[in-house]
VEXDO-934677 format. One record per residue (C-alpha): residue in three letters; x, y, z. Coordinates in pm, whole numbers, plus 50000, padded with zeros to 5 digits. Example, Ala and Ser with C-alpha at 12.3 -4.5 7.8 and 13.67 -1.06 7.14 Angstrom:
BEGIN
residu ALA; px 51230; py 49550; pz 50780
residu SER; px 51367; py 49894; pz 50714
END
This chain:
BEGIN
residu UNK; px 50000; py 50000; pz 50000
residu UNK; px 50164; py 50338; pz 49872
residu UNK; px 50215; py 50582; pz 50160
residu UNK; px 49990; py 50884; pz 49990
residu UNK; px 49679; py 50579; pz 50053
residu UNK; px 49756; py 50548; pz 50385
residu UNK; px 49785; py 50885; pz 50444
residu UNK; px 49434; py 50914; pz 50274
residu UNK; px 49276; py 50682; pz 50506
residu UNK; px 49430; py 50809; pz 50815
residu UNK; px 49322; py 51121; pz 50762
residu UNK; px 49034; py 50988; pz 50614
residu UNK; px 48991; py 50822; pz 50975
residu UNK; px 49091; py 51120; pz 51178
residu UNK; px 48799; py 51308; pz 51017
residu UNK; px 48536; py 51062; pz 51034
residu UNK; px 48598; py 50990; pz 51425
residu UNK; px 48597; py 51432; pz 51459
residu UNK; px 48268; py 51433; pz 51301
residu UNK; px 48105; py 51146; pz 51528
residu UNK; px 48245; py 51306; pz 51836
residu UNK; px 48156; py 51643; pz 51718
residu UNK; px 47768; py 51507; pz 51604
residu UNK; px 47722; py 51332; pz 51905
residu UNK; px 47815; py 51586; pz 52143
residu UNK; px 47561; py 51822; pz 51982
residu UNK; px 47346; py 51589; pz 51924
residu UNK; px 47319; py 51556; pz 52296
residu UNK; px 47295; py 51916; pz 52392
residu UNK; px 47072; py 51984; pz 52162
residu UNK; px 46841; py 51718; pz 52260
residu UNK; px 46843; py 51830; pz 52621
residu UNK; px 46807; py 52182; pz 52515
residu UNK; px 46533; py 52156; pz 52277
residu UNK; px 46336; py 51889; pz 52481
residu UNK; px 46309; py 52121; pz 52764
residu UNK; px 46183; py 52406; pz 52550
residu UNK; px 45910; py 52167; pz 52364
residu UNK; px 45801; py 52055; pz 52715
residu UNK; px 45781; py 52493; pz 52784
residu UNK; px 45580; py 52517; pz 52487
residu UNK; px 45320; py 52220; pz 52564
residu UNK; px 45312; py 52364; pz 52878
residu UNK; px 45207; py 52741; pz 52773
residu UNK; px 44969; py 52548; pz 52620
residu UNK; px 44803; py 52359; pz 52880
residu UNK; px 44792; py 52686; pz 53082
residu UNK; px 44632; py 52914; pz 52811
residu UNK; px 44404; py 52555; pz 52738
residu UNK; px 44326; py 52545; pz 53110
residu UNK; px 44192; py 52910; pz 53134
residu UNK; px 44005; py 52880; pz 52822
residu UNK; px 43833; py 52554; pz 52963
residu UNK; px 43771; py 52716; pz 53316
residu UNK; px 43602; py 53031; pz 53179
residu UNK; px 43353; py 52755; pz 53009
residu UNK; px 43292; py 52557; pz 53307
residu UNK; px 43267; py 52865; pz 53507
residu UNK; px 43000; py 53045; pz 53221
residu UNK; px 42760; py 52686; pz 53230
residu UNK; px 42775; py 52661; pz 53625
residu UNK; px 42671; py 53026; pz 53614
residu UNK; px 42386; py 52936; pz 53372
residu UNK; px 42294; py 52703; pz 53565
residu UNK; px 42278; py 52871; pz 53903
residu UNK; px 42053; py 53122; pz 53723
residu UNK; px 41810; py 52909; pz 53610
residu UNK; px 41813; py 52757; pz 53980
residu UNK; px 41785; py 53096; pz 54128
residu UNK; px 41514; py 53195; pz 53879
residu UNK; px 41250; py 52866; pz 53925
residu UNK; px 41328; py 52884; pz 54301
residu UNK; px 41047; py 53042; pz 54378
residu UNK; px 40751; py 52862; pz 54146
residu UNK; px 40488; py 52690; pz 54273
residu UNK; px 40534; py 52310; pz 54210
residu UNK; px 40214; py 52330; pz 53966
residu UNK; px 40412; py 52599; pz 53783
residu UNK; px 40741; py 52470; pz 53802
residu UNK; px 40709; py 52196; pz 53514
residu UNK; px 40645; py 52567; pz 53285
residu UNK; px 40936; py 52750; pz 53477
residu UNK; px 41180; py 52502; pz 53346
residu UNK; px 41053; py 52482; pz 52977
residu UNK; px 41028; py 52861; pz 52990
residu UNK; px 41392; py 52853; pz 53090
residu UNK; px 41560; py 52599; pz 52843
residu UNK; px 41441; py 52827; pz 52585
residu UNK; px 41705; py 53061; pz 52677
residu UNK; px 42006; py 52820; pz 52698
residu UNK; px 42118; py 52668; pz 52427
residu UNK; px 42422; py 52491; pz 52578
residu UNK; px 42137; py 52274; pz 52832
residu UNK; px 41932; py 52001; pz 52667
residu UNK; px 41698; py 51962; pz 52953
residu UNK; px 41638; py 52077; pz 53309
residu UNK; px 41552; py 51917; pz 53640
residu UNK; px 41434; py 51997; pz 53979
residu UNK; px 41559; py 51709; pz 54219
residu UNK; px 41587; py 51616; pz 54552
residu UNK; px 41836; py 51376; pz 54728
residu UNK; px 41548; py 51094; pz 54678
residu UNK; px 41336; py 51140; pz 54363
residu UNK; px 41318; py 51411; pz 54056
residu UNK; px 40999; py 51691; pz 54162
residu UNK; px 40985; py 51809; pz 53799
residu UNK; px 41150; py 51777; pz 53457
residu UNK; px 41171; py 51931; pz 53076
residu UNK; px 41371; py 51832; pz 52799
residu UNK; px 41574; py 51613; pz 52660
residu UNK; px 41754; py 51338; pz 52882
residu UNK; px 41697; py 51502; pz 53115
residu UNK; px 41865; py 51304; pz 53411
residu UNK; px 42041; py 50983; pz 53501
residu UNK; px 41936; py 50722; pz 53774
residu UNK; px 42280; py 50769; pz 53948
residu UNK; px 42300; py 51151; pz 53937
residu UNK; px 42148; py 51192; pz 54282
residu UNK; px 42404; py 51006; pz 54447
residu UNK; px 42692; py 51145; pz 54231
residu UNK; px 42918; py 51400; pz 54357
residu UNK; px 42795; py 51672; pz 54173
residu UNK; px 42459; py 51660; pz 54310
residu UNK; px 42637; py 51597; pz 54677
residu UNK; px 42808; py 51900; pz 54662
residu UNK; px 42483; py 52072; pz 54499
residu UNK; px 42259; py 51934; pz 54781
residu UNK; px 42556; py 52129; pz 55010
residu UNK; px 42508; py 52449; pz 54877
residu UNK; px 42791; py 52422; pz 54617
residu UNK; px 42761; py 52450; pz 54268
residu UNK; px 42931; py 52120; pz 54084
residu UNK; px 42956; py 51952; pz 53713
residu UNK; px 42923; py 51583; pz 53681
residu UNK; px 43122; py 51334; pz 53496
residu UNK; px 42975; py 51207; pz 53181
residu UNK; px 42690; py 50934; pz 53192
residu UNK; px 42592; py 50675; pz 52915
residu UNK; px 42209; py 50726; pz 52893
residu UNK; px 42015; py 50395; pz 52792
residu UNK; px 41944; py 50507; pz 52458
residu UNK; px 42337; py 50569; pz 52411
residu UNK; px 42377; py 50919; pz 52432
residu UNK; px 42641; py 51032; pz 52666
residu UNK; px 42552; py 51328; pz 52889
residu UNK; px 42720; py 51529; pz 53172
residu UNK; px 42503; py 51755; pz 53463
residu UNK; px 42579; py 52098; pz 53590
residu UNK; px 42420; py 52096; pz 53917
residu UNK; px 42309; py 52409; pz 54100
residu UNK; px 42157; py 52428; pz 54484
residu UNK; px 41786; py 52544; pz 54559
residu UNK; px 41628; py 52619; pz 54860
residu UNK; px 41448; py 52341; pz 55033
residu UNK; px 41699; py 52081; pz 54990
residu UNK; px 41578; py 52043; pz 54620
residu UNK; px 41888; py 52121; pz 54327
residu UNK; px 41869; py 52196; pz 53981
residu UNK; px 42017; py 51947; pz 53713
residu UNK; px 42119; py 52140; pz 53399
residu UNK; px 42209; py 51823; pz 53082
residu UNK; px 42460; py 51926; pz 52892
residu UNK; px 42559; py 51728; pz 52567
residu UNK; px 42863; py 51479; pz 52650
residu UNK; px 43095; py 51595; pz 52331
residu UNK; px 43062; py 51959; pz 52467
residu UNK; px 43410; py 51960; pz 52553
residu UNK; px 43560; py 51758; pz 52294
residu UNK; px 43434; py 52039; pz 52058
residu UNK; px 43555; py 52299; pz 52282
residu UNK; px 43941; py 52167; pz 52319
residu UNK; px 43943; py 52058; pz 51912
residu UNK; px 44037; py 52438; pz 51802
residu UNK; px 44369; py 52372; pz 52010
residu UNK; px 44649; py 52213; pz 51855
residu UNK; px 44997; py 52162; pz 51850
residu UNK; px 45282; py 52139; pz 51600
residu UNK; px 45091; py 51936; pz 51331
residu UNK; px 44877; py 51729; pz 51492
residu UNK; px 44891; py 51767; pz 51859
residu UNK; px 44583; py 51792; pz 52071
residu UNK; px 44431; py 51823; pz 52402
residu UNK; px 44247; py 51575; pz 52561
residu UNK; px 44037; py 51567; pz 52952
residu UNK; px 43983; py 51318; pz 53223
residu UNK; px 43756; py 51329; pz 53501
residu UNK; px 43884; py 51228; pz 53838
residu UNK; px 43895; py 50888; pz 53775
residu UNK; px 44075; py 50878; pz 53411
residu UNK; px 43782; py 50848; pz 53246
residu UNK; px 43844; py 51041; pz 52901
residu UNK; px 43568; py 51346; pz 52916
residu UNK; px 43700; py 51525; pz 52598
residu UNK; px 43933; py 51383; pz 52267
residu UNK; px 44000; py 51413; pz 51921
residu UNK; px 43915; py 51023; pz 51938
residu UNK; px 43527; py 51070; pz 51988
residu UNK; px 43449; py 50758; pz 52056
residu UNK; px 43704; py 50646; pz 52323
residu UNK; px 43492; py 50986; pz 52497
residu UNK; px 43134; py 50821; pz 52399
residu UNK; px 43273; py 50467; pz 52564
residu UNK; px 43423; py 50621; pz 52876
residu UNK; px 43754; py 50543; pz 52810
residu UNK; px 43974; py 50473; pz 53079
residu UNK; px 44327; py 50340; pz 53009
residu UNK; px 44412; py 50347; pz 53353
residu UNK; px 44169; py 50023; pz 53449
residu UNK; px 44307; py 49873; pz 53072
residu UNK; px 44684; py 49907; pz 53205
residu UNK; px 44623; py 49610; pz 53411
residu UNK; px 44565; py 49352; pz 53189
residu UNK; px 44731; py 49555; pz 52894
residu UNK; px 45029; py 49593; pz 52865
residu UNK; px 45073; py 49829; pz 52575
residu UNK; px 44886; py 50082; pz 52807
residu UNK; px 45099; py 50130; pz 53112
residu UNK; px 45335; py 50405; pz 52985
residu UNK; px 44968; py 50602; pz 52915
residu UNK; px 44844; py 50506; pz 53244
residu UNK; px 45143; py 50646; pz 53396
residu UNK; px 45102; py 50953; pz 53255
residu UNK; px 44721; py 50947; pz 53328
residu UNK; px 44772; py 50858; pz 53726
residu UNK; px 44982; py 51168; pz 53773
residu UNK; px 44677; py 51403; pz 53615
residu UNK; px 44424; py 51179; pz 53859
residu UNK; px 44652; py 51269; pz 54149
residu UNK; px 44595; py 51686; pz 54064
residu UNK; px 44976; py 51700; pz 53923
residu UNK; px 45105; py 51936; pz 53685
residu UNK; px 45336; py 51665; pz 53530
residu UNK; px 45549; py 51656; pz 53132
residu UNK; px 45716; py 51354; pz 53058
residu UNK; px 45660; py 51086; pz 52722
residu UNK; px 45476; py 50773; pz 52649
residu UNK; px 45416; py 50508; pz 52355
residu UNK; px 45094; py 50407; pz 52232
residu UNK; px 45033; py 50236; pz 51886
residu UNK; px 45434; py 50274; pz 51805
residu UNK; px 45445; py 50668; pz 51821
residu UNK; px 45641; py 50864; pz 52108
residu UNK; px 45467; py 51111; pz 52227
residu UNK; px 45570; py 51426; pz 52449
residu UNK; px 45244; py 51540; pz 52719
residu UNK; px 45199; py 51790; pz 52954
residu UNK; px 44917; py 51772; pz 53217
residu UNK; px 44756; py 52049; pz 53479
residu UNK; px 44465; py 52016; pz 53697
residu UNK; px 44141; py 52202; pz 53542
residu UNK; px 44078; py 52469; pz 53773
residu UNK; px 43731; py 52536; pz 53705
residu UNK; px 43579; py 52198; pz 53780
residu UNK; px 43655; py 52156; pz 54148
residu UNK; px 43572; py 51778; pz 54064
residu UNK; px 43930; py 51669; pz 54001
residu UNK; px 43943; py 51741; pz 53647
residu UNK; px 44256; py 51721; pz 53459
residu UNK; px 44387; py 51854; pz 53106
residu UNK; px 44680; py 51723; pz 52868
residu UNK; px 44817; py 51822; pz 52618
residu UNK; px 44959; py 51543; pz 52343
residu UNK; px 45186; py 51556; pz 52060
residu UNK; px 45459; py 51326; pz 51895
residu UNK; px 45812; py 51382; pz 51928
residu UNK; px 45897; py 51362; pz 51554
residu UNK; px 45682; py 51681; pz 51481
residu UNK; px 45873; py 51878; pz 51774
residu UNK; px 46202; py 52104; pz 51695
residu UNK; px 46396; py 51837; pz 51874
residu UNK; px 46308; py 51569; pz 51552
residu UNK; px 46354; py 51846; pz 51313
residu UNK; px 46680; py 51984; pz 51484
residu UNK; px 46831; py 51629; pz 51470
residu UNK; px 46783; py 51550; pz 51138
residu UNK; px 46934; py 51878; pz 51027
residu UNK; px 47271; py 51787; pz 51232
residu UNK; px 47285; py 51411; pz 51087
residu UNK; px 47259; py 51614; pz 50712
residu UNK; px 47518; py 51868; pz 50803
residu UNK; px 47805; py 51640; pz 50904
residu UNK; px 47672; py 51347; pz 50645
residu UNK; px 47791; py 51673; pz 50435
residu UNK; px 48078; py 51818; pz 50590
residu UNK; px 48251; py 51399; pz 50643
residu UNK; px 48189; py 51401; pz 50269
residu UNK; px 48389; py 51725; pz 50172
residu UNK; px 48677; py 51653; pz 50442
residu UNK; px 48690; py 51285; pz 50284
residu UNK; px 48662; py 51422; pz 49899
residu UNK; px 48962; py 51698; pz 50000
residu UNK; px 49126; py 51398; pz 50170
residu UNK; px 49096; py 51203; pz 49836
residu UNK; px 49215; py 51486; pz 49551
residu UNK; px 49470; py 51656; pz 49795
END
């Protein structure tokens, strides 16, 4: 072998082990760098998300405590003609209902109420004074419904229904990167809102499916952390795709709500940075290796 070949492939060598060091160490601050600023952006996210959420909760619990306020004081002949008169105005309710903690006094509407509702939690804290909103119920003809629940005088509360995918159309103008969304769980990690609407309309909860499948329990992590009230960011796998989430309590359901906000790593700044460092020293080992070659 001629000595200008060796020299070719020792240089050759030299600059192919400069370019791995050199790509790996910025691949790896880069990486921790931009993985901490995508987790900042889902979280400015979830915060602006939460408000927005909040102010809706807060606007249909004020409806509703309205509406109570307003039919407190009907006779019970004329109370069946309060409530009719009053889902006329609201187009967010589907039907109203006067209850108390052992049977329903009067109702108008649609759906208008559950058999478990009076022993739910909303209605607990309703028959306490409180205004509350309800998890979502599966109705027997299949439509899924949640209940703002406002207190009355005489130990009676109102039951406002509220369509079940109200929230799910809410959250769906909110996205991030290209397809990043938001999605809601109720206390329990039962989905409430998500771009999946039928995993809301089945009362998905991936939580209880964690523990007899397996391909679950990185979700289920992430889930149990927005159960527990934590304002957590960290990744999971589901169906082969990493994903990056951010989660905060909702602050305007006072029923353990949470919020999260989803979206795959390889639409974040992190994917994108990455592959532009691979190209640029692909390029640069190239040009040092051609120079090597001709010189």
């Amino acid at each position: 072998m001629s000595i200008r070949v060796r020299v070719t492939i020792i240089i050759s060598l030299i600059v192919a082990i400069v370019c791995a060091a050199n790509l790996g160490v910025s691949l790896f601050l880069t990486q921790k760098h931009l993985l901490e600023t995508s987790k900042a952006d889902i979280r400015v996210v979830a915060d602006v998300a939460n408000e927005y959420v909040t102010t809706a909760i807060d606007l249909i619990k004020a409806d509703a405590m309205t509406i109570s306020q307003e039919v407190d004081d009907a006779p019970e002949g004329d109370l069946l003609k309060r409530l009719e008169t009053e889902l006329g105005y609201y187009a967010n309710f589907q039907a109203l209902a006067v209850l108390t903690e052992d049977d329903v006094v009067a109702a108008h509407g649609r759906n208008p109420m559950s058999e478990d509702l009076l022993n739910s939690p909303a209605a607990l804290r309703a028959l306490d004074g409180k205004r509350g909103i309800s998890s979502t119920y599966i109705l027997m003809d299949g439509h899924i419904v949640f209940y703002v629940c406002a207190p009355m005088d005489g130990n009676r509360i109102l039951a406002a229904t509220v369509d079940g995918m109200y929230f799910t159309k809410l959250i769906e103008q909110f996205q991030l990167w290209d397809t990043g969304y938001l999605f809601i769980l109720d206390r329990d990690g039962t989905i409430l809102a998500h771009v999946r609407e039928s995993w809301v309309q089945t009362r998905k909860n991936f939580i209880n499916e964690a523990e007899t499948n397996e391909e679950y329990k990185g979700l289920a992590e992430v889930l149990t952390h927005m159960v527990q009230g934590e304002q957590y960011s960290g990744q999971y796998v589901l169906e082969g795709e990493n994903k990056l989430c951010g989660t905060t309590p909702i602050r305007g359901s006072e029923m353990g709500w949470s919020l999260a906000v989803v979206a795959p790593i390889n639409e974040s700044p992190l994917a994108h940075t990455r592959e532009s460092l691979v190209i640029t020293a692909v390029l640069f080992l190239g040009a040092c290796l051609f120079i090597a070659i001709i010189a």
